[in-house]
C-alpha positions in Angstrom: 100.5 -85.6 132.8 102.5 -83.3 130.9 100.5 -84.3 127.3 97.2 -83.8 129.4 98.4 -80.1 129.9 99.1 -79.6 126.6 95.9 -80.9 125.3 94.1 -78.3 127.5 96.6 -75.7 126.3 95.9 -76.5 123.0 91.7 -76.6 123.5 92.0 -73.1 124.9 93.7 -71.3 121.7 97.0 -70.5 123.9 99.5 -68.6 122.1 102.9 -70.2 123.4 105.7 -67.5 124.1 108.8 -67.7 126.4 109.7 -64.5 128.5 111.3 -64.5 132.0 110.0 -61.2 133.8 112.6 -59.8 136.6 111.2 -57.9 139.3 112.7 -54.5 138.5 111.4 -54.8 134.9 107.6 -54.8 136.3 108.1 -51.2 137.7 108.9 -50.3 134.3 106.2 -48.9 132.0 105.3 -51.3 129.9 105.2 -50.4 126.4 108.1 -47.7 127.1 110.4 -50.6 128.3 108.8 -52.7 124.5 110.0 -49.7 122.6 113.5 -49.6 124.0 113.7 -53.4 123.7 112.7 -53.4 119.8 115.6 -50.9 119.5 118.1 -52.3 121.7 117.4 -55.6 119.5 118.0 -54.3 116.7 121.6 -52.3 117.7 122.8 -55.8 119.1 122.0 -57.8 116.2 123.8 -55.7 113.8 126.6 -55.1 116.2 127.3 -58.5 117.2 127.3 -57.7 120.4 125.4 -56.3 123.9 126.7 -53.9 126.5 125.7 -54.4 130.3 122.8 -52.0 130.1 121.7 -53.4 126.5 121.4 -57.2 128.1 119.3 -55.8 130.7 116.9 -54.5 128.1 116.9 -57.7 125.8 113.8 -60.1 125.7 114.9 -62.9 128.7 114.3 -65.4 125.6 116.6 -66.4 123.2 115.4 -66.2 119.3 117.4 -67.5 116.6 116.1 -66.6 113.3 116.0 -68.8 110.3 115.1 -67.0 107.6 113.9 -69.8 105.1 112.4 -68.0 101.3 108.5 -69.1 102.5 108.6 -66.6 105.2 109.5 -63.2 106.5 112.5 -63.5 108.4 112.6 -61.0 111.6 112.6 -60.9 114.9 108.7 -60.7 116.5 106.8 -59.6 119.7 103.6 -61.0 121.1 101.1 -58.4 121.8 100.6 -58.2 125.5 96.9 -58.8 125.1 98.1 -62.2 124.1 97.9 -64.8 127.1 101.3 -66.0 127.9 102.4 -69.7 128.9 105.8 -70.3 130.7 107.4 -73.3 132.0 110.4 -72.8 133.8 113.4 -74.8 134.4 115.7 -74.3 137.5 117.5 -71.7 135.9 114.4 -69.7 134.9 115.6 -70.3 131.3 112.6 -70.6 129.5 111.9 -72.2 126.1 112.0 -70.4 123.3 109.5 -69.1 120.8 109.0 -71.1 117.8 106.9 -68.9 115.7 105.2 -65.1 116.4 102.8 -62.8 114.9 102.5 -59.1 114.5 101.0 -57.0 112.4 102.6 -54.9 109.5 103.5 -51.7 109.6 100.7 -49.0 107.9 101.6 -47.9 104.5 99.5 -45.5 102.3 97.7 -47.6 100.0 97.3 -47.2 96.3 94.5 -44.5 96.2 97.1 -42.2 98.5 94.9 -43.0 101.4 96.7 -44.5 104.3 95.6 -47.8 105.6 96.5 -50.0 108.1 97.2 -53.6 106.6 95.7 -56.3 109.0 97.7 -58.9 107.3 99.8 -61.5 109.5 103.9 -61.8 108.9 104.8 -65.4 110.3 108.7 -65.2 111.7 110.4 -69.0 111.7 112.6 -70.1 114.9 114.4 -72.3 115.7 113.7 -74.6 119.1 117.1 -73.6 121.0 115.8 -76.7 124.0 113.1 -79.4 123.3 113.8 -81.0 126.8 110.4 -79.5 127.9 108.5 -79.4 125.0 105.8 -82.1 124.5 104.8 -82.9 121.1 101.4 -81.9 121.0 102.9 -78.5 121.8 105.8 -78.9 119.1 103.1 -80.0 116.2 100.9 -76.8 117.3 103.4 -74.3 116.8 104.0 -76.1 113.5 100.9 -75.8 112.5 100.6 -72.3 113.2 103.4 -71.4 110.9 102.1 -73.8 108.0 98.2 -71.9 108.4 100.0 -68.1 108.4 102.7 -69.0 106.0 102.5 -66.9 103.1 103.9 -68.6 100.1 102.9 -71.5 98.2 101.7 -75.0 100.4 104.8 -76.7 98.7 107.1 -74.4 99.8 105.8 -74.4 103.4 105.5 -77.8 103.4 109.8 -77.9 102.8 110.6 -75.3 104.7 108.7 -76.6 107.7 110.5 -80.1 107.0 113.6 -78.6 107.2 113.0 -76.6 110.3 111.9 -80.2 111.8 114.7 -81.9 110.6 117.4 -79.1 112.4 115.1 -79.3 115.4 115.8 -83.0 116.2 119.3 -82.1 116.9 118.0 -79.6 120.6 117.3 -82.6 122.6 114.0 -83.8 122.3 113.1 -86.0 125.3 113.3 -89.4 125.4 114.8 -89.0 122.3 114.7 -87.8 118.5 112.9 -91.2 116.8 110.4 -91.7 120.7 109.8 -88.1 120.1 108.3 -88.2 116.5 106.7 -91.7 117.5 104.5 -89.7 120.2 104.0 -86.9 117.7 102.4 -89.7 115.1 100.2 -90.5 118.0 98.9 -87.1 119.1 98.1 -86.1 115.1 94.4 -87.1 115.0 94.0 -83.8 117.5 94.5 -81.6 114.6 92.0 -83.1 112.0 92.9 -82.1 108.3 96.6 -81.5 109.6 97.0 -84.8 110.2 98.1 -86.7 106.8 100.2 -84.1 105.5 101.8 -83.6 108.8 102.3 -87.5 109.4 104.6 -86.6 105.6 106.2 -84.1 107.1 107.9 -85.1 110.4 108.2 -88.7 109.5 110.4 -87.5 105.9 112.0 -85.0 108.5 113.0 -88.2 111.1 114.2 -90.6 107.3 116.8 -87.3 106.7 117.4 -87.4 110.5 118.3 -91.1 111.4 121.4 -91.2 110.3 122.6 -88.6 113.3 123.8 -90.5 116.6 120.6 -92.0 118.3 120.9 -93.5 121.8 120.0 -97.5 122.2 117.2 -96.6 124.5 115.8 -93.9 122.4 115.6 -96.8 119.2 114.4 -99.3 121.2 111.3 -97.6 122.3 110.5 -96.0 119.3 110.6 -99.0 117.5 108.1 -100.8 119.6 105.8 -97.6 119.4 106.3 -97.5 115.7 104.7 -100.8 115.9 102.1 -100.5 118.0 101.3 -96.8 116.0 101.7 -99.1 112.8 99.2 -101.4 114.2 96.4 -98.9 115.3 97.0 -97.2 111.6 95.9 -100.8 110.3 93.3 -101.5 112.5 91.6 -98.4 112.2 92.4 -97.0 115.7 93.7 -94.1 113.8 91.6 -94.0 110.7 93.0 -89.9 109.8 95.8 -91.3 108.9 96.8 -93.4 105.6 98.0 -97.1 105.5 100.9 -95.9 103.3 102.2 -93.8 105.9 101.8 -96.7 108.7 104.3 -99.0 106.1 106.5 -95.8 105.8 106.6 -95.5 109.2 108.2 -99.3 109.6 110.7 -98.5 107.0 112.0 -95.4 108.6 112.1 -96.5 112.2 113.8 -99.9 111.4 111.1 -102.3 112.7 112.0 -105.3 113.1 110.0 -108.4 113.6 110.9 -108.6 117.2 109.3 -105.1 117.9 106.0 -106.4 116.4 106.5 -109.5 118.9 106.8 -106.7 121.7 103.9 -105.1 120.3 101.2 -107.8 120.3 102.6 -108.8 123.7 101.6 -105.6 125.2 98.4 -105.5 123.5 97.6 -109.1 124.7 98.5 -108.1 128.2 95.6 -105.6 127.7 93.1 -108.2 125.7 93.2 -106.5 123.0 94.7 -108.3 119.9 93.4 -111.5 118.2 97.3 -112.7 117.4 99.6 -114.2 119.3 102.9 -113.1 117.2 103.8 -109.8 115.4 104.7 -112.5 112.8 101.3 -114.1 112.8 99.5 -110.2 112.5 102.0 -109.4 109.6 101.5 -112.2 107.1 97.6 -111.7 107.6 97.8 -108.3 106.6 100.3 -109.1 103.8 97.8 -111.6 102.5 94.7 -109.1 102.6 97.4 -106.6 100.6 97.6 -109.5 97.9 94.1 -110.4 97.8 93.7 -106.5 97.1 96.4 -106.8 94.4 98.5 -103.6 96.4 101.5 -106.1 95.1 104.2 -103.2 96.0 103.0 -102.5 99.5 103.2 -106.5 100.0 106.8 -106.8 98.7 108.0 -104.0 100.9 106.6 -105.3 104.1 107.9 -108.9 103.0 111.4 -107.2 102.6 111.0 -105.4 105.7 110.3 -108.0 108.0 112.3 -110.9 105.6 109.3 -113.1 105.0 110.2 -115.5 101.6 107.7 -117.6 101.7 105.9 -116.6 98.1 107.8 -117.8 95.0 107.2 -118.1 91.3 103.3 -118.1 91.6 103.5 -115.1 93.3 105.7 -113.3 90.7 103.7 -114.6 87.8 100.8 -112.8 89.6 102.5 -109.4 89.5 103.9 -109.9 86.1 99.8 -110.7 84.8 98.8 -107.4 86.1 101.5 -105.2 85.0 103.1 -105.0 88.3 106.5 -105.0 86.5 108.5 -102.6 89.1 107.0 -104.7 92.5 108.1 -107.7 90.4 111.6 -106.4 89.9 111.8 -105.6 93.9 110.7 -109.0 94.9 112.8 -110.8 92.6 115.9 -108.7 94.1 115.3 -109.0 97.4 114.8 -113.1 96.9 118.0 -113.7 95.0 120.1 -115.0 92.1 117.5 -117.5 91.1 114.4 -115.2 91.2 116.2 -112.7 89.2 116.3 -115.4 86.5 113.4 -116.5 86.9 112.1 -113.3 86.0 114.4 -112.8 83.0 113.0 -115.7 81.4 109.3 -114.6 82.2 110.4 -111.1 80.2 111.6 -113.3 77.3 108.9 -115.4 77.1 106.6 -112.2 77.2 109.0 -110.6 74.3 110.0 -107.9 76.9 113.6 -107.5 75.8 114.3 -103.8 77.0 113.6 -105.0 80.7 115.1 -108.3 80.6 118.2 -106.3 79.4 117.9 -104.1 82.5 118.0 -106.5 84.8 120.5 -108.6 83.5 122.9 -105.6 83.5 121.8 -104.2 86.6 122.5 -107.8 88.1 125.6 -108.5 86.6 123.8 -112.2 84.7 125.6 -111.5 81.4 126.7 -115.1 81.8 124.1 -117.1 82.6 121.7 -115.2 79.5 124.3 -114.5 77.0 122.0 -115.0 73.6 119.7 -112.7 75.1 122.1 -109.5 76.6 123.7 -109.7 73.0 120.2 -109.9 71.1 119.4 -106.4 73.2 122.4 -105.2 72.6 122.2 -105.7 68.7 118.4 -104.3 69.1 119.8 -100.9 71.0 122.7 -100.9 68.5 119.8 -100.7 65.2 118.0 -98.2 66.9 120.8 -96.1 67.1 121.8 -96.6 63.3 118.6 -95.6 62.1 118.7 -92.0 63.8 122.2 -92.1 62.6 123.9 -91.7 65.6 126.7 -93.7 64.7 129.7 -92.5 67.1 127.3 -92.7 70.3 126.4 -96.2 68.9 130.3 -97.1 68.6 130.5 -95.9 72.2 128.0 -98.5 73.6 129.5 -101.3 72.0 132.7 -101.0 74.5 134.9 -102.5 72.0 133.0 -106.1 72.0 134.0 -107.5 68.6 130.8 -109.4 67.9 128.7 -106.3 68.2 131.3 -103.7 66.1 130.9 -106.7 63.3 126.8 -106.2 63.6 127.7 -102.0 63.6 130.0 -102.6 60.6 127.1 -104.8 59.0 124.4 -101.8 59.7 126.4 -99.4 58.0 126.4 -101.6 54.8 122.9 -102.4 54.6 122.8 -98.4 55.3 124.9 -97.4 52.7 127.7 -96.1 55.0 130.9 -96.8 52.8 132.8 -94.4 54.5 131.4 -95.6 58.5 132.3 -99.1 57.2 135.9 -98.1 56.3 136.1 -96.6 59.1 135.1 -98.9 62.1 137.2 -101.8 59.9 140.8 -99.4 60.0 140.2 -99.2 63.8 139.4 -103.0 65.0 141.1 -104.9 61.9 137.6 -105.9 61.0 139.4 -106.4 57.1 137.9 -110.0 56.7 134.3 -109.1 57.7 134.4 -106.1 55.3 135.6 -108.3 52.4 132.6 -110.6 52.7 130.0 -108.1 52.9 131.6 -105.5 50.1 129.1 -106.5 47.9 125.8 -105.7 49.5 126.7 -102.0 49.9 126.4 -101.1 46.3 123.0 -102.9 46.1 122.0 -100.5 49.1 122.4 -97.5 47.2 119.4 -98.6 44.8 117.0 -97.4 47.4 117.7 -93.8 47.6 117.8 -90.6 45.6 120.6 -89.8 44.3 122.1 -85.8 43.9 123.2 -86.5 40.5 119.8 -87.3 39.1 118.6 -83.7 40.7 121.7 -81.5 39.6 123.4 -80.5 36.3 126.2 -79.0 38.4 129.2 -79.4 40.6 128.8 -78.8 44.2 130.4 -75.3 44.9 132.9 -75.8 48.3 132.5 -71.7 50.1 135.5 -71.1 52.5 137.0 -67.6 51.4 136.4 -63.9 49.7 136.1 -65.0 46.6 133.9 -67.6 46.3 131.5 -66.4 48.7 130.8 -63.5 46.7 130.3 -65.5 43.3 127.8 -67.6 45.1 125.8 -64.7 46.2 125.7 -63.5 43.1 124.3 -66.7 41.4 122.2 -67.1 44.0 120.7 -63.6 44.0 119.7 -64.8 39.9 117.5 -67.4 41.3 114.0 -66.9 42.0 113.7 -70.5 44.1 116.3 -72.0 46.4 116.7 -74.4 49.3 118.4 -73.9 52.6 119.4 -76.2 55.0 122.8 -76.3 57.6 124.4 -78.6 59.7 126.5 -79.4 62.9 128.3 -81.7 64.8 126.4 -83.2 67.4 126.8 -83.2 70.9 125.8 -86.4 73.1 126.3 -84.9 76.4 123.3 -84.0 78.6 122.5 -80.2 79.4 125.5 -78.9 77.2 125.3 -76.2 74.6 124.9 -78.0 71.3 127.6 -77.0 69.0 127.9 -74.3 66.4 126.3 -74.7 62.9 129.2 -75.7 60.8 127.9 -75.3 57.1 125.0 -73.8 55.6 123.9 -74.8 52.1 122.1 -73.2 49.7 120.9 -74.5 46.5 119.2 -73.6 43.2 117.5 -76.2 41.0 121.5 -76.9 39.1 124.0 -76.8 41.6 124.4 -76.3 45.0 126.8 -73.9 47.5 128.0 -75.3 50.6 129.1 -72.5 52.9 131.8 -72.7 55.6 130.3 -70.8 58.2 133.3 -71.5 61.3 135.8 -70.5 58.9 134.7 -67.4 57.0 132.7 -66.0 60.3 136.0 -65.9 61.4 138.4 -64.6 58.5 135.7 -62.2 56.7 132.4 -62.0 59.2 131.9 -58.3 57.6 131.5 -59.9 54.3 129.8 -63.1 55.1 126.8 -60.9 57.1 126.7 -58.2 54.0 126.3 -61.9 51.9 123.8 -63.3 53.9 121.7 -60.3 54.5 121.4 -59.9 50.8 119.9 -63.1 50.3 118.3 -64.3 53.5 116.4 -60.7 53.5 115.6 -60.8 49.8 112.3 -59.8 48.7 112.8 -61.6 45.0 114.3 -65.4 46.4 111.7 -67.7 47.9 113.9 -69.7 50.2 112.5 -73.3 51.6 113.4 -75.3 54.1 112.3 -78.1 56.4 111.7 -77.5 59.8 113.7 -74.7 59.4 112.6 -73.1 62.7 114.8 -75.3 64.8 117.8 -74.5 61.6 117.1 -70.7 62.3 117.5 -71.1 66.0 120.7 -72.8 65.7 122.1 -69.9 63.4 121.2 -67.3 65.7 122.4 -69.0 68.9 125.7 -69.8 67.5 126.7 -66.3 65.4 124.6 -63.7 67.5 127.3 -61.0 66.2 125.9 -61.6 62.8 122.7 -59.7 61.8 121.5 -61.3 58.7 120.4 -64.4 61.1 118.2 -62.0 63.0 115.6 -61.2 59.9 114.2 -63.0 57.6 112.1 -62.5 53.9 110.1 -64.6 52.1 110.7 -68.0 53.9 108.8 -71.2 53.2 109.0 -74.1 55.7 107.9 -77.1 53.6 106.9 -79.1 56.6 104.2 -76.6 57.3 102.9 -77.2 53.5 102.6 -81.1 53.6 102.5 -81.4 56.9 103.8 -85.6 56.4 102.6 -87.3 59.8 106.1 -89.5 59.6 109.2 -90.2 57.3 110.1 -86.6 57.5 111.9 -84.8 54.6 113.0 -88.7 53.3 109.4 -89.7 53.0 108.3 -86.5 51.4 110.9 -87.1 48.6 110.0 -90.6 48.3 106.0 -89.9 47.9 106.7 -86.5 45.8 109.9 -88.0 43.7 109.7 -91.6 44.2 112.8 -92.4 46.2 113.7 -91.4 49.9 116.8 -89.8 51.7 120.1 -91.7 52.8 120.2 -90.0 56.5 122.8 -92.4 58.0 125.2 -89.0 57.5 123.0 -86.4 59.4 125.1 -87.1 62.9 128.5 -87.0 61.2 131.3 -84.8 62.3 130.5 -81.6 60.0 133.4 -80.1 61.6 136.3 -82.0 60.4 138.1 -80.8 56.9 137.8 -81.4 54.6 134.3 -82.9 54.3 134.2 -86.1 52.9 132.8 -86.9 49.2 129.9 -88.5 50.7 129.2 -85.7 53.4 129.5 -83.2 50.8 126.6 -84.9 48.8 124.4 -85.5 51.9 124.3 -81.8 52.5 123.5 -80.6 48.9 121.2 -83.3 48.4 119.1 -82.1 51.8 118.8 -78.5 49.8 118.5 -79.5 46.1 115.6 -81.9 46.9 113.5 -78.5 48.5 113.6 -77.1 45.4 112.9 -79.9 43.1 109.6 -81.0 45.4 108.4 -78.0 45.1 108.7 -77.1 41.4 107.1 -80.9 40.9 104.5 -80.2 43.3 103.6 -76.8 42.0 103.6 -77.4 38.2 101.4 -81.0 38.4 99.1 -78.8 40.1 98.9 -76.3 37.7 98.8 -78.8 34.9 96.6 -81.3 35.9 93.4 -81.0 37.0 91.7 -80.7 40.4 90.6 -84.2 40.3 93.6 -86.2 39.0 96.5 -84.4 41.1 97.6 -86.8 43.5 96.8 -85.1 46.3 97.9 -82.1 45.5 95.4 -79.8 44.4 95.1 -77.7 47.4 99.0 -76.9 47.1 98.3 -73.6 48.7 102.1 -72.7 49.7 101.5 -69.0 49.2 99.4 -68.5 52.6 102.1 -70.4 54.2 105.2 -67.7 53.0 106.4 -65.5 55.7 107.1 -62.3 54.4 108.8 -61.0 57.1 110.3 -62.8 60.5 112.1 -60.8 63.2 114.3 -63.5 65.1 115.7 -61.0 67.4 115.5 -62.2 70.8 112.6 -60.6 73.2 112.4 -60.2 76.5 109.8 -61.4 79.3 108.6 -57.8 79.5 107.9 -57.3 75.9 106.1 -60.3 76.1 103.8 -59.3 79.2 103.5 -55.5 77.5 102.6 -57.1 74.4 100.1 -59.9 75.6 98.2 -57.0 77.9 97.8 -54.9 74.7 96.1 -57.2 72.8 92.4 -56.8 74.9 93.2 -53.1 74.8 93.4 -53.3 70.8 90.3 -56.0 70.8 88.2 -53.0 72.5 89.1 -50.2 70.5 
């Protein structure tokens, strides 16, 4: 009876609102005793509190604002013209107002002309008493405040869920989960509502059901999450999706036994083809598999424990690509699944997964050759973008996989990783029988004494800082490049750049930028400025964009990292699609980079030998491309230049590069100006 009602409520376009009228407040005029009641409001919410006289005057409803960032928060009054609806109880106490409407205030307008702005403020509250509300009532109002929201659908769409979720805590009658239950029933009503609001309140009940629930209140919703579940399927409800009927089984707990109830009230009313829930479940799990909608069919044979399907019917999955419904079958079957499923990823040479599961799973044991063999393969991968400390971290001490580390850093060329990693696990023995392949590593890679005639110059004081400058400031061509120590932990501020080097075509300077920022930063910036904003010094680098951003975010205080003059980025000449600044050496100057060093710790001190000639190599090499690039070109001709003849690196200079920061607003001024400039 009382859904009828609110079905005819609802067909008539009837505004709900709560308000108790007392009989001494009718000989009032009306929109006198409005006016006193908007300002007697508004005194006792900022005071906290109402005198005698100011109760009398407040609204005989009680409106607690929610004021979520999708709406305008205030307190609102129905127009009278408005058709009220009121149900009382026995204490006259009536329900209170979920959402209202009223028009802005007028404001003049931007020609000066004042206007009144018809546009509709939707005001959020929260249900103080569900005992009387009946949910076709309760997913009207909601749908009121989701059409007059003003924000974004998204942000509607949460704000809404939340307000649903607090809402199942005022008593909804039977109870919370019968109550959404009936909801999911009366949703066809509101048409292109439906499917997003079947999401809403049934994510709103998931958050919910871990509150205190009554047996009664489970027990019937269960059996009506069948039978709704059932009506979904057989198209009784067609608005809304099958996905949402399996959701709806998952977050009401049904059970096999509710199904059984199910079928057993639809067969007292001829009108099922099954005897069993059972019986109607595996049928429709079997049409799910015919249609290949493997994950659906796993989560309804979890849900109602069904393990009748085996290795036939993982294979299936597995053919298809199915790899995550797979995974979620195998678990919920067991041990012997899981390893049957292992084996399947070996056999299809998917290590990476196989790994997963056996670590997630805890099968070390029963697949040792194969956790090892992905260990060793996530080990290698590591090595080769040199991130040696993070790949010491994973190997969690196991001595089999530091001896295939140590071994990585030899065929590397990693003398000093390989001293290193044997000091710390007495790995002497192992070192001693592999000694002789490092040497015969080396072979493969450039070395800085075939580039420079010169010593590497060490920069940490006064002194030396300004002889380098002054050497430098005699080339015409010279190659920068800087380092730091990495940082491996997610979402952190990478650390500060550590050295910079900068290198002419006979020796190299390798500047200590922690230290003398912070003994001489006067004269390091005066330094800097002189050469990094020099007219007369081409200065290269490679992918120096990401260098520059590095300087400026770790010595801000410093201005020479702000501007910049003549700078070539060789990446943007050559543009190599792989191999990086190692495969441009090797196709310019016939051998490649050693980059097992990039990841070291470049803030330790001294540097080692070998760090010291990673770092000048990474800025001699600059130079000595681009000289050998630039005079075969000149030399040879067009035809016979390797490539090369179009070496136009002059269009790619940048003269001048401002790296100060900007803001959003010079941005937005700046981008608005252009089609102002365009027209002119």
């Amino acid at each position: 009876m009382a859904v009828t009602l609110s079905l005819h409520l609802y067909n008539n376009n009837i505004k709900l609102a709560v308000v108790r009228r007392a009989a001494d407040e009718r000989r009032l005029d009306t929109q006198k005793l409005r006016q006193k009641r908007r300002t007697t409001t508004a005194a006792v919410v900022e005071d906290g509190e109402a005198s005698e006289e100011e109760e009398y005057l407040l609204p005989r409803f009680t409106a607690v604002t929610v004021p979520p960032a999708s709406f305008t928060a205030r307190t609102v009054w129905l127009p009278r013209k408005r058709k009220k609806f009121a149900q009382e109880n026995q204490d006259s106490l009536l329900i209170l107002l979920l959402m209202g409407l009223e028009k802005e205030e007028a404001r003049p307008d931007s020609d000066g002309d004042k206007g009144l702005h018809g546009s509709l403020a939707v005001s959020v509250h929260a249900f103080s008493d569900l005992t009387h509300i009946s949910p076709v009532v309760f997913l009207y109002l909601l749908k009121e405040c989701y059409v007059h929201g003003t924000c974004k659908a998204t942000k509607k769409f949460r704000a809404l869920q939340h307000q649903v979720h607090l809402v199942l805590y005022n008593s909804p009658q039977p109870g919370p989960a019968t109550f959404i239950a009936r909801c999911l029933f009366v949703l066809p009503v509101f048409g292109i509502y439906c499917d997003g609001f079947s999401h809403l309140i049934v994510s709103a009940l998931h958050r919910f059901r871990n509150a205190v629930t009554t047996a009664e209140d489970s027990s019937i919703s269960k059996v009506l999450a069948a039978r709704l579940f059932i009506d979904i399927v057989e198209g009784s409800l067609p608005v809304i999706d099958e996905r949402i009927g399996v959701k709806i089984l998952e977050v009401f707990h049904v059970t096999m036994t509710d199904m059984d109830e199910a079928m057993s009230q639809l067969k007292s009313q001829n009108d099922s083809r099954f005897d069993t829930g059972k019986a109607y479940v595996e049928h429709y799990i079997f049409k799910l598999v015919e249609s290949q909608a493997y994950m659906t069919a796993v989560i309804l044979l979890e849900q109602f424990s069904i393990r009748q399907s085996g290795h036939s019917f993982l294979v299936k999955m597995l053919d298809i690509h199915q790899y995550k419904a797979a995974e979620k079958w195998a678990t919920f079957m067991g041990k012997e699944m899981l390893c049957t499923l292992v084996k399947e990823y070996v056999d299809r040479k998917m290590l990476k997964p196989a790994y997963d599961i056996i670590k997630k799973n805890n099968l070390k044991q029963d697949f040792p050759v194969v956790y090892f063999k992905c260990k060793e393969s996530s080990l290698k991968k590591l090595a080769e973008k040199a991130l040696w400390d993070l790949a010491e971290t994973k190997a969690h001490g196991d001595e089999q996989l530091l001896e295939y580390l140590v071994y990585l850093a030899m065929e590397a060329g990693y003398s000093e990783k390989v001293d290193e990693l044997c000091d710390r696990y007495s790995l002497e023995g192992f070192r001693k029988l592999k000694e002789p392949e490092i040497s015969a590593q080396h072979s493969r890679y450039l070395q800085l004494n075939e580039l420079i005639t010169k010593d590497i110059v060490w920069v940490d004081e006064v002194d030396g800082l300004h002889d380098a400058t002054s050497h430098i400031e005699g080339c015409k061509v010279v190659g920068l490049d800087c380092e730091w120590k990495p940082n491996y932990q997610k979402g952190s501020k990478p650390n500060k750049v550590a050295i910079m080097q900068i290198a002419s075509e006979e020796m190299a300077f390798i500047l200590d930028l922690i230290k003398l920022s912070e003994d001489v930063p006067e004269v390091l910036d005066n330094c800097l400025t002189r050469i990094l904003q020099s007219p007369g010094i081409l200065k290269l680098g490679y992918n120096f964009q990401c260098d520059i951003k590095q300087l400026a975010g770790s010595y801000g205080e410093l201005s020479c990292f702000k501007q910049y003059q003549m700078l070539l980025d060789v990446q943007n000449v050559f543009k190599e699609p792989c191999g990086g600044l190692s495969g441009l050496a090797e196709k310019i100057l016939g051998a490649g980079l050693n980059k097992t060093r990039r990841n070291s710790n470049w803030e330790t001190r001294p540097l080692s030998q070998n760090q010291l000639e990673y770092a000048a190599l990474d800025a001699v090499v600059l130079v000595h491309i681009f000289h050998k690039v630039r005079n075969h070109a000149q030399s040879a001709p067009p035809a016979s230049a390797h490539g090369h003849e179009k070496f136009e690196w002059k269009s790619h200079i940048i003269s001048h590069m401002d790296n100060a920061k900007k803001t959003k607003k010079h941005w937005k001024a700046r981008k608005q100006s252009k089609p102002q400039q365009q027209q002119q």
